[in-house]
C-alpha positions in Angstrom: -22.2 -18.5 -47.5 -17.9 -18.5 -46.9 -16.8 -15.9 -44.4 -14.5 -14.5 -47.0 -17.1 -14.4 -49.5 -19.1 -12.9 -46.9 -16.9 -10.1 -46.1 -16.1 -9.6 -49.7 -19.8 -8.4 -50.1 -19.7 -6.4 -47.6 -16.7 -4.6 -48.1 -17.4 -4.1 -51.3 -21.0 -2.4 -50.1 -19.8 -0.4 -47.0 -19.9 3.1 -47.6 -18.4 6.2 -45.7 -19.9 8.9 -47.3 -23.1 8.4 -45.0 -23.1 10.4 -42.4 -24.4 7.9 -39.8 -23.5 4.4 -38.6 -27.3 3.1 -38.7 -27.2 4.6 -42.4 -23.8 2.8 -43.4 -24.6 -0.1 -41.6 -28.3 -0.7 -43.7 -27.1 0.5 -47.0 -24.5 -1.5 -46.8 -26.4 -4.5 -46.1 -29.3 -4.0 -48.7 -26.4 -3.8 -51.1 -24.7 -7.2 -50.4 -28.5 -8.4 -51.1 -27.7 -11.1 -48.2 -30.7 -13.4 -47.1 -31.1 -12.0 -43.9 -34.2 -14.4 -42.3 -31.3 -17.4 -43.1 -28.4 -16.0 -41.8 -26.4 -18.0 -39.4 -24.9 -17.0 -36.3 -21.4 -17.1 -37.3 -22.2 -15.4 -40.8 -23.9 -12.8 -38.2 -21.0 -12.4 -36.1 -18.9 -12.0 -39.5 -21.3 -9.2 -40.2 -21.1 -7.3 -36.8 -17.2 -8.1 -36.1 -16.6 -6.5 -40.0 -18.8 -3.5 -39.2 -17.2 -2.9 -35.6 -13.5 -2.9 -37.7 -15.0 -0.6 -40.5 -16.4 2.0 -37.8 -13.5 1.7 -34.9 -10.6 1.4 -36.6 -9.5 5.2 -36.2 -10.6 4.7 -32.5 -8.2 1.5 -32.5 -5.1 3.3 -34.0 -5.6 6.6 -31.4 -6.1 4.1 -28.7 -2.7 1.9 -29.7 -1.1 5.0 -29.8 -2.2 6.7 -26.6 -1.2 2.9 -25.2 2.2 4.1 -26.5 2.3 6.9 -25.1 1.3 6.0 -21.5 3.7 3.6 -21.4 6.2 5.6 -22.5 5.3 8.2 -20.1 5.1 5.4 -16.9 8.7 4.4 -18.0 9.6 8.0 -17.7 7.7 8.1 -14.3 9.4 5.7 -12.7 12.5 7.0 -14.2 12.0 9.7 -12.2 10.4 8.5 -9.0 13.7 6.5 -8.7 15.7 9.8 -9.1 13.8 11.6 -6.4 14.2 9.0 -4.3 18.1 8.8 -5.4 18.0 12.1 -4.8 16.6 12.5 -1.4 19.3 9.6 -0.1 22.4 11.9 -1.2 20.5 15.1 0.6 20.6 12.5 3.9 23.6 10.8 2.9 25.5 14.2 2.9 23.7 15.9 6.0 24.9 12.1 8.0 28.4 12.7 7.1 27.8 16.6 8.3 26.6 15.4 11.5 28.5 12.3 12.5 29.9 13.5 15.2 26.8 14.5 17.1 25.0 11.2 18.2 21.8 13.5 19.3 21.7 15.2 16.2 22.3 12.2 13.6 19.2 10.6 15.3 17.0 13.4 15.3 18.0 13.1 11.6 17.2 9.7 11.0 14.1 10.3 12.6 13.5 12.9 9.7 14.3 10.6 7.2 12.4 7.9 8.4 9.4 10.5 7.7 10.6 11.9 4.6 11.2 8.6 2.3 8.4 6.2 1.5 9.1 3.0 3.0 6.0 0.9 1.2 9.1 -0.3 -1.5 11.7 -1.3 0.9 9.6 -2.4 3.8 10.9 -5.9 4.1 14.5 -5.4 4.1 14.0 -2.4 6.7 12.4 -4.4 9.1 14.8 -7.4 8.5 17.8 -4.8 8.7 15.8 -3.6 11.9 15.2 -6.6 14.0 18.7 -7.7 13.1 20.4 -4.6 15.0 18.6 -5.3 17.7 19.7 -8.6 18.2 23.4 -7.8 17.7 23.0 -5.2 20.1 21.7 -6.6 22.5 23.7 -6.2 26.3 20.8 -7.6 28.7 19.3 -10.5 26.6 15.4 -8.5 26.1 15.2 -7.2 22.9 11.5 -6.8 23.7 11.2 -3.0 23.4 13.7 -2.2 21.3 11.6 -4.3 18.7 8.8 -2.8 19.8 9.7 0.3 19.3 10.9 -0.2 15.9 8.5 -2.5 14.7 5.9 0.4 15.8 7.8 3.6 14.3 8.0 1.5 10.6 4.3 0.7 10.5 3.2 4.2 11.3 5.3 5.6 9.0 4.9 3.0 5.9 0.7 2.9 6.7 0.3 7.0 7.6 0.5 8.9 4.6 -1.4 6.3 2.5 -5.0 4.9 2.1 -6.5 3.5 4.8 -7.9 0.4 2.8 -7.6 -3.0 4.0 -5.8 -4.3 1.0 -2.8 -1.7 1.2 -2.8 -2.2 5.3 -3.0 -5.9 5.3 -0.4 -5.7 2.9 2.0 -3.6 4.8 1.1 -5.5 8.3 1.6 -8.9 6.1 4.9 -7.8 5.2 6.2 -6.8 8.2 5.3 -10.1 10.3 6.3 -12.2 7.4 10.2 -10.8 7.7 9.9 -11.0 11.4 9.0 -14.7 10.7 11.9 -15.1 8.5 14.5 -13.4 11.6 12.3 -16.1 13.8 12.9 -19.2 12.0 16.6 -17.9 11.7 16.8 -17.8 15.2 14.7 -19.8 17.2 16.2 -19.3 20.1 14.9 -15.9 20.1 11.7 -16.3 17.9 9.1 -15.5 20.3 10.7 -12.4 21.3 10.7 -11.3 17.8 7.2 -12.4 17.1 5.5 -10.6 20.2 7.9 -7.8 19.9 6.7 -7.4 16.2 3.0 -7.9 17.0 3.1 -5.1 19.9 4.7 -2.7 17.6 2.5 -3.5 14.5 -0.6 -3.2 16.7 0.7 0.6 18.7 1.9 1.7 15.1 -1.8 0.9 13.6 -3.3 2.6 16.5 -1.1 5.4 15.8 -1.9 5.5 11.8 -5.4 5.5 13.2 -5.5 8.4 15.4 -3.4 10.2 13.2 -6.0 10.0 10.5 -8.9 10.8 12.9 -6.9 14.1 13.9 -6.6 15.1 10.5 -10.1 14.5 9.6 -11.8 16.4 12.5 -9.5 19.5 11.6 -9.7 19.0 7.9 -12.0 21.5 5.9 -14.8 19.7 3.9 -13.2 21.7 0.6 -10.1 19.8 1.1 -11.8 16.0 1.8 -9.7 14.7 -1.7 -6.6 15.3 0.2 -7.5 11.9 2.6 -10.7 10.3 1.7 -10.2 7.3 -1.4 -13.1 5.3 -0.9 -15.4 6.8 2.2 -18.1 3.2 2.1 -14.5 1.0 1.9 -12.9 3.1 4.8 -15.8 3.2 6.9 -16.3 -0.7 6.7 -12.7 -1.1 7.4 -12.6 0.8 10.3 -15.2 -1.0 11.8 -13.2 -4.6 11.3 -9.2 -3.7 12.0 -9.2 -5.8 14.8 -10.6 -8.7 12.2 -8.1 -7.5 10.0 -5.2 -7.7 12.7 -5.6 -11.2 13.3 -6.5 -12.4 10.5 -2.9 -11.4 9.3 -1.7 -13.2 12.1 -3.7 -16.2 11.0 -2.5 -16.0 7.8 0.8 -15.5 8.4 1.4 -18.6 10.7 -0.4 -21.3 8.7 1.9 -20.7 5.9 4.5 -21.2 8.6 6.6 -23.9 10.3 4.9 -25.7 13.3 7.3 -23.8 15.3 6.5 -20.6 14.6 2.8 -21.5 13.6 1.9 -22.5 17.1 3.8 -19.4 18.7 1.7 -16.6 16.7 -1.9 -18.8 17.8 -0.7 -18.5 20.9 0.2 -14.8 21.0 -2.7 -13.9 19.1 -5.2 -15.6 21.2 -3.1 -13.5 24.2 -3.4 -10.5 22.3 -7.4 -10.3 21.9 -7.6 -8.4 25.0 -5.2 -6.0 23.8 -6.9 -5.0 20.5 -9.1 -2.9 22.8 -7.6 -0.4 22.3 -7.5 -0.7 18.3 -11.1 -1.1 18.4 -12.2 2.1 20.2 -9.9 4.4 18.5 -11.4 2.9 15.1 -14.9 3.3 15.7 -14.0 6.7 16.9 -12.4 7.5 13.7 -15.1 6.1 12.0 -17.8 8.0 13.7 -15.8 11.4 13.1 -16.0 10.3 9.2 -19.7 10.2 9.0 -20.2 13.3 11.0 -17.7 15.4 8.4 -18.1 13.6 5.2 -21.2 11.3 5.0 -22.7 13.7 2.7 -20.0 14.3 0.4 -19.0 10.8 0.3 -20.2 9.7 -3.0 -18.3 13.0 -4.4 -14.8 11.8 -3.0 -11.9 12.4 -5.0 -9.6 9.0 -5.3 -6.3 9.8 -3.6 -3.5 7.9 -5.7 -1.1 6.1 -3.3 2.2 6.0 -4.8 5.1 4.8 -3.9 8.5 6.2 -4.9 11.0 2.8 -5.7 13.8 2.0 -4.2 16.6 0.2 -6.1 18.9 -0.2 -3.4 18.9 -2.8 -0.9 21.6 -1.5 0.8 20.1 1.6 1.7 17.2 -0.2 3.3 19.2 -2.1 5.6 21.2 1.3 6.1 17.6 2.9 7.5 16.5 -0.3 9.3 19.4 0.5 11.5 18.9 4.1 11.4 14.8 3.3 12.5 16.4 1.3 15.3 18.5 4.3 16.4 15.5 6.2 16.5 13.3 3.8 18.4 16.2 2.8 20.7 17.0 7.3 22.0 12.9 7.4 22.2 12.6 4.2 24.2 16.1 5.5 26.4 14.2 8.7 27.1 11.0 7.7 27.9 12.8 5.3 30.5 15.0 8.5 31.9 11.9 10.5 32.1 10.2 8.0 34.0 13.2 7.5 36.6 13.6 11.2 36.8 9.8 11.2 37.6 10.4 8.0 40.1 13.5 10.2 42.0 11.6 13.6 42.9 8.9 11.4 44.4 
């Protein structure tokens, strides 16, 4: 039998006033009087896809226009998200033209706004923006801790307020060491300077994500567990592999480099296995205070959405890459005064 003849029939036979789909579905094929012992599997697939239409299309026209509707109302979310963020820029835009005149004060400012906007958006160009500043300011040829410092301060604030998951980490640590790579090739001169620089600071501001998320946890009450947890088996695993994860961003990161640069991160990586101690303990740590507080409740977890307000302006990344450096250069000046201070009354 022709498809169209087919679905003549059975259009012709379908009935709605049933109140059942088994009893629509039966009528309406004893009433096309089809041969169904011969039927054919396309003239059976005619039959179930013409059935499916019949009983789903009120299903498919609510679905196309709730479809609508979401993306209407995602357009209008990120309509907004972009204002917020637009927003919070003038607030600090404003407050650093109220405080120019007070170095101490307009970092301790930046330092705020460093915590207050989400960087996951305008990572790259901040830690471009970043590493730059510290090369053109550099008096005593070692931009070492400077970089350090900065490098550190951007990945624990871009990784702290987020999930803990590898994807979103490896993501964030990918992007950082692939800008510094960029900077590197740039200047070669300088490139492994910038690379262990970055590599330091990625690794003390993961550590500090870390312990920051373990602190929170052990003080957290079990009623409030949606605030933090997303997925507690995917955490749990992840904490238990970040030094894995560490270098195998590194890895990554250099084979899609130039020899140059390719044979500088082995090298530093292989140096740095020692170092991942550190990262390692404060992991399993965290990982053990997880199953202690929420092994239980674990399959119950509420998903914690990370979201990331956008940022259309370029400009005002670079403008907070130099801002981070600021901050990480008066931290880095003060721990080193401290220190001498400490080095004088002895």
């Amino acid at each position: 039998m022709q498809k169209e003849e087919l679905q003549k029939k059975l259009q012709e036979a379908y009935n709605k006033r049933y109140k059942t789909i088994e009893k629509r579905v039966s009528s309406a094929l004893h009433d096309a009087q089809l041969d169904e012992e011969n039927l054919s599997l396309e003239e059976i697939k005619t039959i179930a896809n013409l059935f499916i239409e019949k009983e789903t299309q009120q299903l498919e026209d609510d679905v196309e226009k709730l479809l609508e509707q979401k993306e209407a109302i995602e357009r209008a979310l990120e309509k907004k998200s972009e204002e917020l963020q637009e927003k919070k820029y003038e607030v600090f835009h404003a407050l650093e033209e109220e405080f120019a005149a007070d170095k101490t004060v307009l970092v301790k400012l930046h330092q705020i706004k460093l915590q207050s906007i989400d960087l996951y958006d305008i990572l790259s160009e901040m830690v471009e923006s970043a590493i730059i500043t510290a090369l053109e300011k550099d008096s005593d040829g070692d931009i070492t801790e400077p970089t350090k410092e900065v490098i550190k301060e951007i990945t624990f604030e871009s990784i702290k307020e987020g999930s803990l998951n590898t994807i979103r980490v490896r993501k964030i640590l990918s992007t950082i060491l692939a800008t510094a790579i960029e900077v590197a090739e740039a200047t070669p001169n300088r490139a492994e300077e910038i690379l262990s620089a970055t590599l330091k600071g990625m690794r003390s501001g993961l550590i500090q994500s870390i312990d920051r998320f373990k602190k929170r946890l052990a003080y957290m009450p079990v009623e409030a567990k949606h605030i933090l947890i997303e997925d507690y088996d995917t955490i749990i695993e992840d904490l238990n592999q970040t030094d894995t994860l560490f270098s195998q961003v590194v890895v990554t990161q250099a084979s899609e480099s130039s020899q140059m640069i390719r044979k500088i991160l082995i090298d530093l990586n292989s140096a740095m296995q020692y170092d991942l101690e550190e990262l390692v303990h404060i992991s399993k740590e965290t990982a053990e205070v997880m199953k202690e507080r929420f092994s239980s409740l674990a399959k119950m977890a509420v998903k914690k959405a990370d979201s990331a307000l956008k940022s259309p302006k370029a400009k005002e990344a670079k403008r907070m890459g130099i801002q981070a450096f600021s901050v990480a250069k008066e931290a880095l000046g003060q721990a080193i005064k401290s220190a001498k201070d400490a080095i004088d009354k002895k």
